[in-house]
C-alpha positions as CSV (number, residue, x, y, z in Angstrom):
1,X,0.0,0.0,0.0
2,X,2.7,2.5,0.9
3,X,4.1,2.1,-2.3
4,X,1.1,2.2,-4.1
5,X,1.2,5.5,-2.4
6,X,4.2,6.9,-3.3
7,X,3.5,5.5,-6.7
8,X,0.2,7.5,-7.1
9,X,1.3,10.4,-4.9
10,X,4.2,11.1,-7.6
11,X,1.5,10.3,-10.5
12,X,-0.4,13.0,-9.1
13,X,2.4,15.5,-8.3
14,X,3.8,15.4,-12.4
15,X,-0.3,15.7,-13.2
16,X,-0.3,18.9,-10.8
17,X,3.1,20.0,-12.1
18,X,1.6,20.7,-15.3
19,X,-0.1,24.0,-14.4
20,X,2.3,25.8,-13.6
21,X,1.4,29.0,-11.7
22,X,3.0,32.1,-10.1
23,X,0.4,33.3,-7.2
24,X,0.5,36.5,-4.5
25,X,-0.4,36.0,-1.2
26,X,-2.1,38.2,1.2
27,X,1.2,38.5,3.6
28,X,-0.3,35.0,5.7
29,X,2.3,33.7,8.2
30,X,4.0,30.7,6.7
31,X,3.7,28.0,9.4
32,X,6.5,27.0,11.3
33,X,8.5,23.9,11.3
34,X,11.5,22.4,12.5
35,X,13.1,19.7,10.1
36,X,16.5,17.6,9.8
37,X,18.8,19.1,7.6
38,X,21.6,17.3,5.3
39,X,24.5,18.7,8.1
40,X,22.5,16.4,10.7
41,X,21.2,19.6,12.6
42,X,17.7,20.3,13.3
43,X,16.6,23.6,11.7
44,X,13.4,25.5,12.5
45,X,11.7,28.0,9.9
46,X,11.7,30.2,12.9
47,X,15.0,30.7,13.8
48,X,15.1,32.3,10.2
49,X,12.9,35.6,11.1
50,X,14.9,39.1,9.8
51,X,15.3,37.2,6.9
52,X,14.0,36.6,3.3
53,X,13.7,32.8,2.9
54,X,12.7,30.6,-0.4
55,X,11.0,28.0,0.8
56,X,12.2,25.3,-2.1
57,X,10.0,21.8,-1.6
58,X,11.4,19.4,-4.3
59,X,11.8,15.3,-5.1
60,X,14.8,13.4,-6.5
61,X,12.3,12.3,-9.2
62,X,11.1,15.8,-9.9
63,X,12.8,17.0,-13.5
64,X,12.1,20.2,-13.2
65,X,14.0,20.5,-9.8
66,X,17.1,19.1,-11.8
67,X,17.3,22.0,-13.7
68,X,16.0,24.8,-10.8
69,X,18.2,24.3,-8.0
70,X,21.2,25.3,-9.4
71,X,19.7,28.2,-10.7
72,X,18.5,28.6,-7.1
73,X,21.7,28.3,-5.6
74,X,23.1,31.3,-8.4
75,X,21.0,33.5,-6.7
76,X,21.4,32.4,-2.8
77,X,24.9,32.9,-3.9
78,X,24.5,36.3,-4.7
79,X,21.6,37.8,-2.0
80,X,23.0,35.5,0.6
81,X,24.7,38.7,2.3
82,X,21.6,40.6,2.4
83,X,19.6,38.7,4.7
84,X,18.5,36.1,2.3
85,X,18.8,32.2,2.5
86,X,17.4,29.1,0.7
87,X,16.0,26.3,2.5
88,X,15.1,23.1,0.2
89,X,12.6,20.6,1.8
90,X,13.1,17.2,0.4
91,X,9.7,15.5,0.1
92,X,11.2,11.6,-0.7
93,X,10.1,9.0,2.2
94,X,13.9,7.9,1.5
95,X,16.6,10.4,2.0
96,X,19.0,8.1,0.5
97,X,17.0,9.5,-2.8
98,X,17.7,12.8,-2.4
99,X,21.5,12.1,-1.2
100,X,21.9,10.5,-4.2
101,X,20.4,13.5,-6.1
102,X,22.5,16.2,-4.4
103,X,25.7,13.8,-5.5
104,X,24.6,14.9,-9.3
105,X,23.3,18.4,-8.4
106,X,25.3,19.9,-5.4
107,X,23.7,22.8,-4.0
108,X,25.3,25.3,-1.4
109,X,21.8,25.9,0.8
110,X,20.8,24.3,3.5
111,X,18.7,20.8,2.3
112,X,15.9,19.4,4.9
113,X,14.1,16.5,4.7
114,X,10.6,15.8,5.3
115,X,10.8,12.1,5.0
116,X,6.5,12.2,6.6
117,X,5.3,14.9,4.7
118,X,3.7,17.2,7.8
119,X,5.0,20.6,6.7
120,X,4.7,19.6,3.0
121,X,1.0,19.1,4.1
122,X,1.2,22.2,6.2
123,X,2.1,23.9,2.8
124,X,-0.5,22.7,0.6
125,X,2.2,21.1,-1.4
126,X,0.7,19.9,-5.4
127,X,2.9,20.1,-7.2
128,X,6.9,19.3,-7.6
129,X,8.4,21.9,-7.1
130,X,6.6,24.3,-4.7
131,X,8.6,27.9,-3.8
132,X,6.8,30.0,-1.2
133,X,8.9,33.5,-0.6
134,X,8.9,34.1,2.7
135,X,9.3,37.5,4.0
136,X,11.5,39.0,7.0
137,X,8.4,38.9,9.1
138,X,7.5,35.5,8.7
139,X,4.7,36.0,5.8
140,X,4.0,33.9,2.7
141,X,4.5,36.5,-0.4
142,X,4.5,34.6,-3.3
143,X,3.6,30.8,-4.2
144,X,5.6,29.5,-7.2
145,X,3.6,25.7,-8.5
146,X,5.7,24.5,-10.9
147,X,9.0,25.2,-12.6
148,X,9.1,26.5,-16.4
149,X,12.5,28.6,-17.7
150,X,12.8,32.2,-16.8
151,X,11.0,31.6,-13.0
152,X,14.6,31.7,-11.9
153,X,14.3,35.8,-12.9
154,X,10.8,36.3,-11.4
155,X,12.6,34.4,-7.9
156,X,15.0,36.9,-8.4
157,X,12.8,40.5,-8.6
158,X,11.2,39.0,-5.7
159,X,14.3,38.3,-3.7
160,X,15.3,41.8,-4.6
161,X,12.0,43.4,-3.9
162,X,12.1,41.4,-0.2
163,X,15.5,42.4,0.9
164,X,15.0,46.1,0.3
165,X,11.9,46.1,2.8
């Protein structure tokens, strides 16, 4: 059954991953969490306030993630010393997946895994991947469904517009 699961939950996820969508949020507080990261440490969205955060939930089987984090980590690269950070929540029930990923596509962010999917959930996750911009105060800005070429610039404006307020 729990492969059926994964099986269909990943079915579902491509399906989803179709429409692609950029949405605006009404400033809602993004939940908090606290999650296992890939350094062994436990990080908690929290601990993050006074700074933007791009909230990155991706799979190892996820194409489009292949070819967005990178692009992701270009741009934590370069905001990274204005109060900005990346934080990459790894959906797979196996993190040996994602290890295995990150071999082929090494990122410089922090990477946390949410092997029981509670703050995927808590996200109203639907599609591979999901970025939610996260504001200094805590608040969801913008909902990114979906990956297509050239949402790496629209992270980008947003990243800029967040750090300057």
């Amino acid at each position: 059954m729990k492969g059926l699961l994964k099986i269909s939950g990943r079915a579902a996820a491509l399906v989803l991953s179709a429409t692609i969508s950029m949405t605006s949020v009404a400033s809602e507080p993004a939940p908090d969490f606290t999650l296992k990261s890939n350094q062994g440490e436990n990080l908690r969205l929290e601990d993050y306030r006074g700074q933007v955060v791009m909230l990155n939930f991706w799979a190892s089987w996820c194409g489009p993630c292949r070819t967005e984090m990178p692009l992701m980590d270009d741009i934590y690269q370069e905001y990274k010393d204005l109060g900005f950070t990346v934080l990459a929540v790894n959906v797979d029930e196996d993190s040996t997946d994602a290890k295995r990923f990150l071999d082929a596509v090494p990122v410089s962010y922090p990477i946390l895994y949410d092997n029981t999917s509670t703050v995927t959930a808590a996200y109203g996750v639907d599609a591979m991947p999901t970025t939610v911009m996260i504001d200094r105060d805590g608040n969801a800005r913008f909902v990114h469904r979906g990956y297509k070429p050239g949402y790496e610039d629209e992270y980008e404006q947003q990243v800029r517009q967040l750090v300057r307020e």
